[in-house]
MARBA-3410 file (N, C-alpha, C, O; in Angstrom, 1 decimal):
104
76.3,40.1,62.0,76.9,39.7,63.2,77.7,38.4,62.9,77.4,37.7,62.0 ~ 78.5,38.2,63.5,79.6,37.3,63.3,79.8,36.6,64.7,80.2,37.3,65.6 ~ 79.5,35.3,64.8,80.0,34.1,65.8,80.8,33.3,65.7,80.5,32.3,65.1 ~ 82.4,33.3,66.3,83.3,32.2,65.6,82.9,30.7,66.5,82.7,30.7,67.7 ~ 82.9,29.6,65.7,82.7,28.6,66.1,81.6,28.6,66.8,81.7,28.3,68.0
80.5,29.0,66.4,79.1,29.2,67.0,78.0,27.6,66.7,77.1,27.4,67.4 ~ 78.4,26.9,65.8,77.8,26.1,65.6,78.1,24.9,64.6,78.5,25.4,63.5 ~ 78.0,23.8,64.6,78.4,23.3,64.0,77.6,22.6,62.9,76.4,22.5,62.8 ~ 78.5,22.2,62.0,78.5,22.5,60.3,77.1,20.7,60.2,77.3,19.7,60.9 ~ 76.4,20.8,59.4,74.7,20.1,59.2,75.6,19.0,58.6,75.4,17.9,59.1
76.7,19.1,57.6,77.3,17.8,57.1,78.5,17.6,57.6,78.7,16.6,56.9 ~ 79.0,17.7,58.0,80.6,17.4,58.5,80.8,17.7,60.1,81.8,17.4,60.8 ~ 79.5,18.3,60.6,79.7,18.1,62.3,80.9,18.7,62.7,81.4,18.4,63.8 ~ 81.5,19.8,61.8,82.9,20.6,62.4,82.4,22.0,62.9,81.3,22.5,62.5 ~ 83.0,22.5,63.7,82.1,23.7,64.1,82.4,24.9,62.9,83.2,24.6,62.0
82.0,25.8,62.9,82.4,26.8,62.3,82.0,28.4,62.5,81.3,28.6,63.5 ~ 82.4,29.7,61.7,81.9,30.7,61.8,80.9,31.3,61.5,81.1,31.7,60.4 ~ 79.6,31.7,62.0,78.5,31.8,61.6,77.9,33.1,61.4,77.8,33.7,62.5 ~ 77.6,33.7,60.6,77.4,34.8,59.7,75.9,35.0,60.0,75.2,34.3,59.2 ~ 74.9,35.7,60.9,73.5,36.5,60.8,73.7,37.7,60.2,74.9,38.2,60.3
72.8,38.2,59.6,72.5,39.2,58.9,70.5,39.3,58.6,69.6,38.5,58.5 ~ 70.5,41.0,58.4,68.7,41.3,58.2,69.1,41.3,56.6,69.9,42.0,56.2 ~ 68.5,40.5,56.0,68.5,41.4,54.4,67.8,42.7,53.8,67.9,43.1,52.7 ~ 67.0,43.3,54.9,66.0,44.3,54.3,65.3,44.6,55.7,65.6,44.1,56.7 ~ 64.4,45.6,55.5,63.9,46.2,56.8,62.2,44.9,56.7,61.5,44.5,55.8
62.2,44.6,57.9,60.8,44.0,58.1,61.0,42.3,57.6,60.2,41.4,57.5 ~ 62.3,42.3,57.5,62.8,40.5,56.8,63.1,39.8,58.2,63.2,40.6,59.1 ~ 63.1,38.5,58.5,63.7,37.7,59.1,65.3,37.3,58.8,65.7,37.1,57.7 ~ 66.2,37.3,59.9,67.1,37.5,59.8,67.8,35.6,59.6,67.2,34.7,60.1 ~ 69.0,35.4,58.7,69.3,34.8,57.8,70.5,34.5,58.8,71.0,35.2,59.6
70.8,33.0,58.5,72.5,32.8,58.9,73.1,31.7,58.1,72.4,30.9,57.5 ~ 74.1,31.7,58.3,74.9,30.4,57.3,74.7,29.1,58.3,74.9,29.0,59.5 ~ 74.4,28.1,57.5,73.9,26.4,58.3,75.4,25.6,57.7,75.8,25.1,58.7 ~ 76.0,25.5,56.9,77.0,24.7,57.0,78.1,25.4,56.4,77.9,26.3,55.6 ~ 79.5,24.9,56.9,80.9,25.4,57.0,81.0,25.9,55.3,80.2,25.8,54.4
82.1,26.5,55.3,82.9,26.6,54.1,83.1,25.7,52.9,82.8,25.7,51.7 ~ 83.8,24.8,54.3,84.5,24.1,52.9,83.7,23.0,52.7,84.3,22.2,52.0 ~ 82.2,22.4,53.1,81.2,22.0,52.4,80.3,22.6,51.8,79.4,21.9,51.4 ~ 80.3,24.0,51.6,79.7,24.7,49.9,80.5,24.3,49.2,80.1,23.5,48.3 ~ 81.8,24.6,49.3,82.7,24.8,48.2,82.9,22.9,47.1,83.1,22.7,45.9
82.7,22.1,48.5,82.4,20.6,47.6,81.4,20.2,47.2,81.3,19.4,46.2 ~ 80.1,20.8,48.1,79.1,20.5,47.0,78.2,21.7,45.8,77.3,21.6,45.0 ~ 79.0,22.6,46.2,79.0,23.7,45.4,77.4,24.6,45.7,76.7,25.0,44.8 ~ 77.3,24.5,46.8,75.9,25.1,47.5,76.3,26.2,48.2,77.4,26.6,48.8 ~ 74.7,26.8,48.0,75.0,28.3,49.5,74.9,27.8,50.7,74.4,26.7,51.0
75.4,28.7,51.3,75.6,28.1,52.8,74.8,28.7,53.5,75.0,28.6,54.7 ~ 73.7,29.3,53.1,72.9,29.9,53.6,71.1,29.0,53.7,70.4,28.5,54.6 ~ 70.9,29.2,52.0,69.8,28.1,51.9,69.9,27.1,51.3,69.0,26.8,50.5 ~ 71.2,26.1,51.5,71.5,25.4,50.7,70.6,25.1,49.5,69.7,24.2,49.8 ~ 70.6,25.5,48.4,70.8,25.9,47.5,71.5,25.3,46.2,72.4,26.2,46.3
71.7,24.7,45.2,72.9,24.5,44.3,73.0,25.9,43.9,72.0,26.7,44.1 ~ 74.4,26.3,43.3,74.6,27.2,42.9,74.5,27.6,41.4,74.5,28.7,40.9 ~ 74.5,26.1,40.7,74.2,26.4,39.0,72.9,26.9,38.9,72.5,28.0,38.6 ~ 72.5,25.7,39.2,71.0,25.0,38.6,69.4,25.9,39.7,68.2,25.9,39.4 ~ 70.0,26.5,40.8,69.1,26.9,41.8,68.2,25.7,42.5,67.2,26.1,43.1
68.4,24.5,42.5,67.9,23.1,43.0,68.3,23.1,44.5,69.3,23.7,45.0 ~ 67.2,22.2,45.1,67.9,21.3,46.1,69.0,20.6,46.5,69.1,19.9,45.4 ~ 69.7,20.2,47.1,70.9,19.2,46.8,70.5,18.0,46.2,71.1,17.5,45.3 ~ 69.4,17.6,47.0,69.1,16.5,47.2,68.6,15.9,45.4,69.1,15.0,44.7 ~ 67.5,16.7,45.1,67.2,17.4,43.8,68.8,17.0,42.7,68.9,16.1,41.8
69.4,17.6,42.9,70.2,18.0,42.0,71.3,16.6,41.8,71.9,16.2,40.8 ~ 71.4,16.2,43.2,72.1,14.9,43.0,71.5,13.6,42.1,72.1,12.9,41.3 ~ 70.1,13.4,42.3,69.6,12.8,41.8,69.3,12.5,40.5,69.6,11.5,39.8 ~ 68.6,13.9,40.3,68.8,14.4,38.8,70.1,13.7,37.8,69.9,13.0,36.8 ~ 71.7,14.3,38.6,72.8,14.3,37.6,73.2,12.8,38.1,74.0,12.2,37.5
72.8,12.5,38.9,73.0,10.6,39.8,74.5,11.0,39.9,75.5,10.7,39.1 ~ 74.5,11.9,41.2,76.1,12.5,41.6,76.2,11.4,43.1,75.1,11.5,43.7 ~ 77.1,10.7,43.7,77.5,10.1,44.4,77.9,11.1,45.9,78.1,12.3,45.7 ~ 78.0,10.7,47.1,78.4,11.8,47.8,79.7,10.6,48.3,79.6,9.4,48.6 ~ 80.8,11.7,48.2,81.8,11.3,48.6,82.6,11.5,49.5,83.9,11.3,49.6
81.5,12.2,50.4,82.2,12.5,52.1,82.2,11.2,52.8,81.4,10.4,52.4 ~ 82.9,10.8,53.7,83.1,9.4,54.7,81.6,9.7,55.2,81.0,10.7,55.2 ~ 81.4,8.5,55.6,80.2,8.5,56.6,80.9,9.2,58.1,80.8,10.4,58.6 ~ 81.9,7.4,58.9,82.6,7.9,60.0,83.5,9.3,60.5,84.4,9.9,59.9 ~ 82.9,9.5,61.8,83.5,10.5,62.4,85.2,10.8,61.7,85.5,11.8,61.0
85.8,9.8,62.1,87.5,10.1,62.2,87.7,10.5,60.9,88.3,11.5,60.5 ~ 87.0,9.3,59.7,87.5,9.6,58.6,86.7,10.9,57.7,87.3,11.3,56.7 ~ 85.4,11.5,58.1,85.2,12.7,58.0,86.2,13.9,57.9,86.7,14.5,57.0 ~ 86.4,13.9,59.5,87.6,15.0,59.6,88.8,14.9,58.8,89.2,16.0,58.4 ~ 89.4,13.8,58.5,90.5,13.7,57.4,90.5,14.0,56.4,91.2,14.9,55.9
89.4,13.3,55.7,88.2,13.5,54.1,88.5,15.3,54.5,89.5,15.8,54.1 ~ 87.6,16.1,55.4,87.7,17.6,55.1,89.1,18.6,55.2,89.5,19.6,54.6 ~ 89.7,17.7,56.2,91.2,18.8,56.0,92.3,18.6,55.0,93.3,19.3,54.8 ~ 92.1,17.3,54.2,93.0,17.2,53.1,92.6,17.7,52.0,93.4,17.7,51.0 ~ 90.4,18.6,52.0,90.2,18.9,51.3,90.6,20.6,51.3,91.2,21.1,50.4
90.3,21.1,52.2,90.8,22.6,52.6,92.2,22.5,52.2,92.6,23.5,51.5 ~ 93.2,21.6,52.6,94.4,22.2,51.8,94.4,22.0,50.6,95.2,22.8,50.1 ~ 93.8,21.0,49.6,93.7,21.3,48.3,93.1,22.2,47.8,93.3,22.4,46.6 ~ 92.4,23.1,48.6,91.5,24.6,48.3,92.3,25.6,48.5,92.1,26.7,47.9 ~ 93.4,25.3,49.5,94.5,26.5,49.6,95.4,26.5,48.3,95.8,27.5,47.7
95.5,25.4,48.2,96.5,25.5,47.2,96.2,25.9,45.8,96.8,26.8,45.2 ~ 94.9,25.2,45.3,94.5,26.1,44.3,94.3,27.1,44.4,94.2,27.6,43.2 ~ 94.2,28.2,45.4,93.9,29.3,45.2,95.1,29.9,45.2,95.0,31.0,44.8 ~ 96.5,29.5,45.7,97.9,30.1,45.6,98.5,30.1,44.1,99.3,30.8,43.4 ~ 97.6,29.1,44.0,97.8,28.6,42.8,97.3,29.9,41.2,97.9,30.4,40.2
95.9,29.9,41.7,95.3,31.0,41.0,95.4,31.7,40.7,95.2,32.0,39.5 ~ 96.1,32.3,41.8,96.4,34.1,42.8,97.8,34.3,41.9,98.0,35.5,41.5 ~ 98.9,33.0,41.6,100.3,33.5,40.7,99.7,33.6,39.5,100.0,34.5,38.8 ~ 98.7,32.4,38.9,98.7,32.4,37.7,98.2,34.4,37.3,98.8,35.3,36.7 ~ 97.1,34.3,37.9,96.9,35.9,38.2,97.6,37.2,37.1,97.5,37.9,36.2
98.5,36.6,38.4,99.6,37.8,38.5,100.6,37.6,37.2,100.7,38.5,36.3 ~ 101.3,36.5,37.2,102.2,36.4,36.1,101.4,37.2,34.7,101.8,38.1,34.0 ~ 99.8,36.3,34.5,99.7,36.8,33.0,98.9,38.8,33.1,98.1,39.2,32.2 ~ 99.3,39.6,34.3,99.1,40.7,34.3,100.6,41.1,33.9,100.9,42.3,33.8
END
């Protein structure tokens, strides 16, 4: 099931699209807790946050590699900090998507 802007994102307080799903017959049903494009910066599922290397906690994992978090605290500069990062995500991926293609 799919909710657009159903709730908003645990670190960045932006709303976003939220994804339920059953995984299996007799399971509790699962949904995504934070936006896109904070997996994509701290490289977590969006589901149980998760790291995605190491299978750790965030919290865990930051500590461990003594990783800094480099989101703004404040509101305004939050929202800045995230949409200057989504277009650097667009871009690399246009980015990608030629290199791609050219070496096919």
């Amino acid at each position: 099931m799919k909710e657009r802007y159903g709730q908003e994102c645990k670190i960045c307080n932006r709303p976003f699209t939220i994804f339920r799903w059953c995984p299996g017959a007799r399971m509790r049903f699962k949904k995504t807790e934070i936006c896109q494009t904070c997996s994509k910066l701290k490289n977590v599922c969006q589901t149980c946050l998760l790291d995605l290397e190491f299978g750790l906690p965030v919290q865990v994992r930051d500590e461990a590699l003594q990783i800094t978090d480099k989101i703004p605290k404040g509101q305004v500069n939050k929202e800045y900090f995230t949409q200057n990062t989504e277009a650097e995500v667009k871009k690399l991926k246009v980015f990608l998507l030629i290199k791609i293609r050219i070496s096919f």
